[in-house]
Structure formats: C-alpha cells, structure tokens
C-alpha positions in Angstrom: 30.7 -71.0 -25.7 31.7 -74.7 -26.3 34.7 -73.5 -27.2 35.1 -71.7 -23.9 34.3 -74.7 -21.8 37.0 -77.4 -23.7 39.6 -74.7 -23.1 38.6 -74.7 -19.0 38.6 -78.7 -19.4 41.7 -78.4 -20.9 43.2 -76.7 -17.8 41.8 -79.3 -15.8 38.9 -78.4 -14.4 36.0 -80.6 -14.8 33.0 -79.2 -15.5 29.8 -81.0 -16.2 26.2 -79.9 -17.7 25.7 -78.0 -14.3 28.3 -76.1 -14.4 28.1 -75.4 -17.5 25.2 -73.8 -17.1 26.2 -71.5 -14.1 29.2 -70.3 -16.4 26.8 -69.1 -19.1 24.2 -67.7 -17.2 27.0 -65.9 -15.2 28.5 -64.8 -18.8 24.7 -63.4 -19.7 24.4 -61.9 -16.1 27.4 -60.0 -16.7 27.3 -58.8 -19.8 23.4 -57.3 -19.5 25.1 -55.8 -16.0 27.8 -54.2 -18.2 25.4 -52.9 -20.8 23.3 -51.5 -18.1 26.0 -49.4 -17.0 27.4 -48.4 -20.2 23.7 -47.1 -21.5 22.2 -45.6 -18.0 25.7 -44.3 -16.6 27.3 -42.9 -19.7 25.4 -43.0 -23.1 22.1 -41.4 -21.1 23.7 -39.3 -18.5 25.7 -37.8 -21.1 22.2 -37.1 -23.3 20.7 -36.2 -20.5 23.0 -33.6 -19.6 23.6 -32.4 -23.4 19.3 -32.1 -23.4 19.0 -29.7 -20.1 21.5 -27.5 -21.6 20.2 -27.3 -24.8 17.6 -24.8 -26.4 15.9 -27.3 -27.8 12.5 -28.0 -26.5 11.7 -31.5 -28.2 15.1 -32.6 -26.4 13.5 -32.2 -22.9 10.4 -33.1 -23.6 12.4 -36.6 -24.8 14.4 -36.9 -21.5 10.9 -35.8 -19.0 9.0 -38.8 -20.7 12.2 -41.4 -20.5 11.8 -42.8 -23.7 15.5 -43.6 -24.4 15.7 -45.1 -20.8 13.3 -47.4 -21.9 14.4 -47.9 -24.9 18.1 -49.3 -23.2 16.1 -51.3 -21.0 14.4 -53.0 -24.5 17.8 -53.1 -25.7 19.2 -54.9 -22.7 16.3 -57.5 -23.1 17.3 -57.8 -26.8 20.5 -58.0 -26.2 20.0 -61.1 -23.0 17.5 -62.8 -25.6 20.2 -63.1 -28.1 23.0 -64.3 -25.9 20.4 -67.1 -24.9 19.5 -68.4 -28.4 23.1 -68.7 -29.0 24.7 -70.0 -25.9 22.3 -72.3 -24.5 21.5 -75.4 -26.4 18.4 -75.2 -28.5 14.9 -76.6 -26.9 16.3 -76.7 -23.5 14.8 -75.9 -20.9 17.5 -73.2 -19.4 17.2 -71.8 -22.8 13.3 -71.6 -23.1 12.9 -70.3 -19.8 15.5 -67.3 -20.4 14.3 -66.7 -23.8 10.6 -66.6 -22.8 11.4 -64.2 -19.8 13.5 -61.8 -22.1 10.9 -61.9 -24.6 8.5 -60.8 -21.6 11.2 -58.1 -21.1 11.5 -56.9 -24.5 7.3 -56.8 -25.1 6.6 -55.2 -21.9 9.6 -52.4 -22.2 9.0 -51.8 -26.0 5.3 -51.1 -24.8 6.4 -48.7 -22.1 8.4 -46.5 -24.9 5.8 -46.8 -27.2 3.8 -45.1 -24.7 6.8 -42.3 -23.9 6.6 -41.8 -27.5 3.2 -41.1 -27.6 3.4 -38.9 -24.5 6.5 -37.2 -26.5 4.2 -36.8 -29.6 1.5 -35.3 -27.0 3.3 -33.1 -25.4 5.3 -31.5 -28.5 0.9 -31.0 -29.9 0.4 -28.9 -27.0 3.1 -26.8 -27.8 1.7 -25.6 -31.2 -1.2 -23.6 -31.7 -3.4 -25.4 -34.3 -3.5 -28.4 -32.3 -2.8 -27.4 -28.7 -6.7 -27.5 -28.0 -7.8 -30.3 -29.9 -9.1 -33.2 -27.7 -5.9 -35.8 -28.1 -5.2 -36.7 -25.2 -8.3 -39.4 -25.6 -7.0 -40.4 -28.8 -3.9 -40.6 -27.6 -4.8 -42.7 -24.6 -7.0 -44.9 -26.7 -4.3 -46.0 -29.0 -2.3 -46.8 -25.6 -5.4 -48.7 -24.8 -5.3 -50.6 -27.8 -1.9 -51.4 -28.2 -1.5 -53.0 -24.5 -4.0 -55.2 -25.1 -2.3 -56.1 -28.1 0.9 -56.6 -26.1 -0.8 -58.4 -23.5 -2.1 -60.5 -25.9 0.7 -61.9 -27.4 2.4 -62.2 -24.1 -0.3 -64.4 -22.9 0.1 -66.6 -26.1 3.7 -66.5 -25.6 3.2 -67.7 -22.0 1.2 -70.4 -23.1 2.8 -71.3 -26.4 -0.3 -70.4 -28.6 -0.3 -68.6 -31.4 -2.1 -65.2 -30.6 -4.2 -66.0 -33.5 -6.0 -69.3 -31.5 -6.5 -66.6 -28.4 -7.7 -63.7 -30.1 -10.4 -66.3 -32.0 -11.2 -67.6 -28.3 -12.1 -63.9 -27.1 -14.4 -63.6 -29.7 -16.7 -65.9 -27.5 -16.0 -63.0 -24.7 -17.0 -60.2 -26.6 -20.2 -59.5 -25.1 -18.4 -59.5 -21.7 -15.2 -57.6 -23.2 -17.7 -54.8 -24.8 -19.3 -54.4 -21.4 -15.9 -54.0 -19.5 -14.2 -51.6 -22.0 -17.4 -49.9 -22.9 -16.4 -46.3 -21.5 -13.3 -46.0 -23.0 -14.9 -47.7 -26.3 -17.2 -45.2 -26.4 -15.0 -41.9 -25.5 -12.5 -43.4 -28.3 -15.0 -42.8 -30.6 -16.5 -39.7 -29.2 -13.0 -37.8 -28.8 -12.3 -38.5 -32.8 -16.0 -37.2 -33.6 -15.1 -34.5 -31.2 -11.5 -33.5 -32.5 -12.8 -34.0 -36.2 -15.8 -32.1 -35.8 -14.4 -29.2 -33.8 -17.1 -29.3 -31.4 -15.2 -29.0 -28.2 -11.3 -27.5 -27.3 -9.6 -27.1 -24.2 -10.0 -23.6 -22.6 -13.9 -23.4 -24.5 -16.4 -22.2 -22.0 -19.1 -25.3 -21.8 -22.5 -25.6 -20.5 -24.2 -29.0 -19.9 -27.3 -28.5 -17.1 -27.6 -31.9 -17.6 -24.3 -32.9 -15.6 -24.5 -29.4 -13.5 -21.3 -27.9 -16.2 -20.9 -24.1 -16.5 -17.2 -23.4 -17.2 -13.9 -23.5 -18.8 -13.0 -27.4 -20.5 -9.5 -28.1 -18.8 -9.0 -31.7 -19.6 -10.4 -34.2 -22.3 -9.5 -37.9 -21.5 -11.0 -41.0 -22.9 -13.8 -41.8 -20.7 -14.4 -37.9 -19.2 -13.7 -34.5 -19.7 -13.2 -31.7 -16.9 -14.8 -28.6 -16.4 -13.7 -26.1 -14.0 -17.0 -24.1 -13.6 -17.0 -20.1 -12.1 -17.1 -21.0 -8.8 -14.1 -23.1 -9.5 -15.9 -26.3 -8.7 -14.9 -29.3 -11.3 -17.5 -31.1 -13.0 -17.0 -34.7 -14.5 -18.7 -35.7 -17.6 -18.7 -39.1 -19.7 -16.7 -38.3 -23.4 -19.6 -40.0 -25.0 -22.0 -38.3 -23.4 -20.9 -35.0 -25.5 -21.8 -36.8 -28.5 -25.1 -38.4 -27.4 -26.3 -35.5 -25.5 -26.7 -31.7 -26.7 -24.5 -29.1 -24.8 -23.8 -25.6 -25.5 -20.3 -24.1 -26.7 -20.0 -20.3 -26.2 -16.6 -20.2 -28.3 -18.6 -19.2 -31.4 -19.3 -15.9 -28.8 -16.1 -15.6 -27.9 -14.1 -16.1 -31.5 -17.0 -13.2 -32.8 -15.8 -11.3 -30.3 -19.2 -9.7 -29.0 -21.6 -11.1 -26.4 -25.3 -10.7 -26.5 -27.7 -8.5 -24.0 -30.9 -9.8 -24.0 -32.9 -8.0 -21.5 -36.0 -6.8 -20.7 -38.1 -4.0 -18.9 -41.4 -4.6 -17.8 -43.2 -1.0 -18.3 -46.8 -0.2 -16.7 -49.5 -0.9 -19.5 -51.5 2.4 -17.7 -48.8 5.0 -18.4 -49.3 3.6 -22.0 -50.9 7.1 -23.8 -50.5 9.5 -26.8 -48.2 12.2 -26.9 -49.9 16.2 -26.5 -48.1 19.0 -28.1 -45.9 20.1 -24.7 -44.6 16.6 -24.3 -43.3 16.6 -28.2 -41.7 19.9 -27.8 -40.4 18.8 -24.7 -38.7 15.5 -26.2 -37.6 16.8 -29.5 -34.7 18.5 -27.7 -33.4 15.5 -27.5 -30.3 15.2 -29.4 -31.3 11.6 -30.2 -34.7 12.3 -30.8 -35.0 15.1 -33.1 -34.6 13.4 -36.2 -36.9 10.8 -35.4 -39.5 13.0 -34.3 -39.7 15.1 -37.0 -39.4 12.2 -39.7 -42.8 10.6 -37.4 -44.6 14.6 -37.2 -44.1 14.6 -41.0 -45.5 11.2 -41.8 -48.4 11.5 -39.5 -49.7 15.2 -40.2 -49.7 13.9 -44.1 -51.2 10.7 -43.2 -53.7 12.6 -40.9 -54.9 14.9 -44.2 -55.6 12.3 -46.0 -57.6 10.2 -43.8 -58.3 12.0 -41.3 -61.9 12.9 -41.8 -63.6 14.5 -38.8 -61.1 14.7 -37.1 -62.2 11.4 -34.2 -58.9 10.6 -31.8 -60.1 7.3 -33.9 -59.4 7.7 -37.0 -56.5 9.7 -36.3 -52.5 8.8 -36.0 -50.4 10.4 -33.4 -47.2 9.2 -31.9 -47.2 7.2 -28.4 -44.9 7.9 -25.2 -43.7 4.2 -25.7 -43.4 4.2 -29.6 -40.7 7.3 -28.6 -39.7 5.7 -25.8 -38.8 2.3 -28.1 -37.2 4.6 -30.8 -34.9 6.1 -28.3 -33.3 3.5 -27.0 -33.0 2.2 -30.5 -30.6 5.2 -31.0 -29.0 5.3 -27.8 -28.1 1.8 -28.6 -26.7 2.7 -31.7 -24.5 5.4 -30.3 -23.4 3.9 -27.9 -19.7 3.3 -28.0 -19.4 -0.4 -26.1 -22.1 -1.8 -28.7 -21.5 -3.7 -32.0 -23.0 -1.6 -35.2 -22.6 -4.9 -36.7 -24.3 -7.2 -35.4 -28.3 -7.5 -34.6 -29.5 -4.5 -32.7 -33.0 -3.7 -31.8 -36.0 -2.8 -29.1 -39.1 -5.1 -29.7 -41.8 -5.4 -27.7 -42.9 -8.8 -25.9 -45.9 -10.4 -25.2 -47.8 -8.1 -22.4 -48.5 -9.9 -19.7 -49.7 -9.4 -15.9 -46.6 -8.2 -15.7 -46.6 -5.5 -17.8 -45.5 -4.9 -20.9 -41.8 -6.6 -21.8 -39.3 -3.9 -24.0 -36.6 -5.9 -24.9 -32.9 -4.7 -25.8 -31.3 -7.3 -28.5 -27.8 -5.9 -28.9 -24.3 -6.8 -28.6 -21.3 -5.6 -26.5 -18.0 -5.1 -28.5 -16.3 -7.1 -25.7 -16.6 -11.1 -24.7 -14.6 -10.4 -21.2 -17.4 -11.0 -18.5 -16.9 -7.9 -16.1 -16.5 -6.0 -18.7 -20.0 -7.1 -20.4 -21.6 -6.8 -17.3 -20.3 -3.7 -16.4 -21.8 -2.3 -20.1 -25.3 -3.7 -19.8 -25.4 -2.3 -16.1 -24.5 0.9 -17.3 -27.0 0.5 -20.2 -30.4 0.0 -17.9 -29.1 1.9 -15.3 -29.7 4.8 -18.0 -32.9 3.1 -19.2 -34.6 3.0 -15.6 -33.4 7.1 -15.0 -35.2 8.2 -18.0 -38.1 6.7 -18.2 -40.5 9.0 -16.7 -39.0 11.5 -19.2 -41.6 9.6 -21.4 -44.2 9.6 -19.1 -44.3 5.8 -18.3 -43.7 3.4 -15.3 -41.9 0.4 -14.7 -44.1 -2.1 -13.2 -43.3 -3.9 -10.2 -45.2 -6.2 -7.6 -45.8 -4.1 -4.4 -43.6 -3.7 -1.8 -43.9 -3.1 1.8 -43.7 0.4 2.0 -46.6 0.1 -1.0 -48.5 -1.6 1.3 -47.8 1.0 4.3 -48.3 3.4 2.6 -51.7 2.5 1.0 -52.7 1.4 4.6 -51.8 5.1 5.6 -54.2 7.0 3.5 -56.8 4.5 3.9 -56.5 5.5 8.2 -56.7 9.2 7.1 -59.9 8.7 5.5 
C-alpha cells in the first residue's frame, strides 16, 4: 500500500495521512464489494442452481439452511480483517477499529453457520429411521445455546480488550443469578439427553401426563418443552424436565407389541347366583363351546361326589354353578375368537362383589393397536356377553331406572 501512495505522489498529487486513509478504506470497501458479488452472484447461484436440480437430498437440505451463504459472509469478514492488518499501520486507531468490527463480523457469522450446520445435521437425522424420533432437537438447541454464549463471550472481551478468561472468572460471581435465568433450558438439556439415552420418549409416541392435562401423540421435543397434540387435537405444553422428575405413561410399548388390552367388567346380580339342575346342563352342553368343559366338570364332580358325598346334603355335595359356566364360557369364547391374541394374558376372574354386584372381568388382548378398530372388537365382544347372559340364568345388575320405578309404582296401585 505504501508503495501505492509514493507512486500517486509521484504523479503529483499530494496526499497526506487523511487521504491516505480514505484511499485504503476505499481499496478495502471495494474489494469486500467485489468478493460479495463474486461469492453471492456466481459461486452460490451457480450451487444453488446445481443443488435444486440435483437428486441429492443432503444438497438441498445444505442450500434451505444457508450455510454456504453464511459461510461467504465469514469469508468476506476474513478476508476485510486481513486487508486491515496489512494496510493500515499497526496500533492505529483506523486499524483497531476495522479489525475489531471485522472480528465482530467473523464471530457473529461463523456462529450463524455453526448453527446452519447444526440445523443441516438435524434435518439430514430426521430423514433416517433409527434416529428420526429421537428427542434432538433439544440437544441440538442446547449445544446452540452453549456455543452463543461462548461467542458472546469472547465478543464482549474483545469489545473490551479482556481476555475472556478475566470475564468468564467474573461470571462466576453471577452464577447464582445465571443458574436462575438459564434454568429451563439447563434443565431440558439435561432432561432431553436422559430422554434420548434412555429411550423413554420419541416423536409420534402416544403420551399421557394427567398432571399437565396430556393425552396424545408427542409432535415436538425442544429444550425447555415438548408438544402434545392430544385426540381432540388440542396441544398441550409440558416443561422437558418435568418428564424426568415426574412419572408419565408411554403406550409405545402397546403399540410396538402390537395388541392392546380389554379390561372390562360386568357387574352380574349376586341373586341369580344358583346351582345348575339337570335341564339347564342338558340345555348348555349343546353348546359348541361348552361341551368339553361340561363334561370334563360332570366327570370330576360325580367322582368327587362318591367319595365324599355321604348322605347325600346339597352341603356336602359339589355341583357346577350358572356363573362358574357362565365364567368358563367366556373363557372359550375369548379364546376363539379370531380378533384376540392367543398369546398374550387371557382370562375371566371374578372381582371383589360389591353393592354393585358381582364384577366378571375380561383380561385379554386385541390383535390390533389401531383405536377404532380395538373399540370396535371389545364392542362386539360385550355386546355378545350382555345377549347371552340369561342363557345362564343370571342378571346384570343395574341401579333402577324410571320406568323401574313406574313400573313398581304400577302394581303397587293395582293392589
């Protein structure tokens, strides 16, 4: 550059420190204008064209997040810090002004493609399978958390010509208040790694959290909350941390198994509760589903009977009960049913009696985990349970009605 100005002296025009000065920065103005065009009008244009047209998905996904954009514009800010260092004379104050202000440049624009890198990275996760519905995105957004204070850091020192080492030891007297203003996203850093390296919670996995009022499908996991789009497509917003500190309940297991549970119960009248005569076994053991079981029972209990049967007392006697049938039956409809899992647990227990009656569970599973499709099966299932129940000589018990009521009130008027 000296050389440049004795040549224009030479010519005879005078030119003094001021001038001087206007010629380089006018040089430095220039030349980051001509770099500018050369990267964003023809190197990237040209890329940018070659990525659209291109089969290559990471290309696009490169050119959506702008990191080579941003990388020319930390180029540029290289390129204007380096002109200054060797143009303008050292420990000026021309030259620490420029220098400082392109170092700015160059933190702040480095940061920004450090941040379209990670977005790249993020985006090209989503597109495979084994990590497409892993929480990252709070990882990811942590690490941009961390790194900008880190940037900012050092741009402060550099703005006040400390060494980042002196500032970081002064925030150490501001942790207590820095640990209270980055507590959330402290605390969802942490809880999206125990999350993602537990594999307690994916995208898409149906969640339930009373707590926060969260019945549905996880759509997003960020660093301080996580979305749930519940059935009634409603979004509910909970802490990240909170999934760690608090229990919640994951049906994926349910879904990965691929059979969902019907847990169910009839309440049956504890008065229809009786033994079995002769015409009602003959009646029931036509029953396809029956027959085996009944004559398995009729054969244990008539040898059981002449062996202890002694005088022959409805006491000291065994015989087989309308609901011990009625239990046994469904136990075998169950098991031939073709929607159920043979597989899993399967059974009809009796509950607790209580003053509503007495509770006949069905414990089974459906073969399918899609919603109106498992509703539609356990419909179907107590539809056929409530039809045949008098078959067996029992009632369902239920609270009375108003026509109950009416009608009681009616034959109590006839008398």
């Amino acid at each position: 550059m000296q050389e440049l100005i004795t040549q224009i002296e030479e010519m005879g025009i005078e030119i003094n420190h001021t001038n001087s000065l206007f010629i380089i920065f006018g040089i430095i103005f220039l030349t980051a204008i001509i770099v500018h065009l050369i990267l964003h009008r023809v190197v990237l244009r040209t890329f940018e064209k070659r990525a659209q047209a291109s089969s290559h998905l990471w290309l696009q996904i490169i050119t959506q997040n702008k990191l080579f954009h941003r990388l020319a514009f930390t180029l540029q800010g290289i390129i204007v810090n380096v002109q200054a260092v060797l143009w303008l004379q050292k420990g000026s104050d021309a030259a620490q002004i420029l220098t400082t202000a392109a170092q700015l440049w160059v933190m702040l624009y480095a940061l920004l493609s450090f941040f379209s890198l990670l977005d790249v990275i993020f985006n090209l996760s989503q597109k495979l399978s084994f990590s497409s519905q892993l929480p990252l995105k709070g990882i990811f957004q942590g690490v941009k958390l961390v790194s900008a204070i880190l940037i900012g850091i050092l741009m402060i020192s550099l703005l006040l010509g400390q060494s980042p080492a002196i500032l970081i030891s002064g925030l150490g007297a501001m942790a207590a208040v820095l640990m209270l203003v980055f507590k959330d996203p402290i605390l969802g850093l942490v809880a999206g790694i125990q999350l993602s390296a537990n594999d307690m919670l994916k995208l898409g996995d149906w969640l339930e959290m009373p707590k926060y009022g969260a019945d549905g499908a996880v759509t997003d996991i960020g660093l301080t909350t996580v979305k749930v789009r519940n059935w009634d497509n409603t979004i509910t917003t909970i802490p990240t941390w909170s999934l760690v500190s608090d229990s919640f309940k994951n049906w994926s297991g349910m879904s990965a198994s691929g059979g969902r549970r019907i847990k169910r119960s009839i309440n049956v009248d504890t008065t229809s509760v009786h033994f079995l005569d002769e015409q009602e076994q003959q009646r029931l053991i036509q029953a396809r589903l029956l027959k085996p079981y009944m004559d398995s029972r009729h054969e244990e209990i008539s040898l059981w009977n002449q062996e202890h049967g002694g005088d022959g007392s409805v006491l000291n006697l065994r015989k087989m009960t309308n609901i011990g049938t009625f239990r046994a039956y469904l136990n075998e409809y169950l098991r031939n049913h073709p929607r159920i899992r043979k597989d899993m647990t399967l059974m009809v227990r009796q509950l607790a009696p209580d003053n509503n009656g007495l509770p006949i569970e069905i414990y089974a599973f459906t073969n399918t985990v899609v919603w109106a499709e498992y509703e539609s099966i356990q419909a179907d299932i107590f539809d056929h349970i409530f039809a045949v129940v008098e078959e067996f000589g029992l009632r369902i018990h239920q609270s009375p009605t108003g026509n109950d009521i009416r009608a009681l009130a009616g034959a109590m008027g006839q008398q």
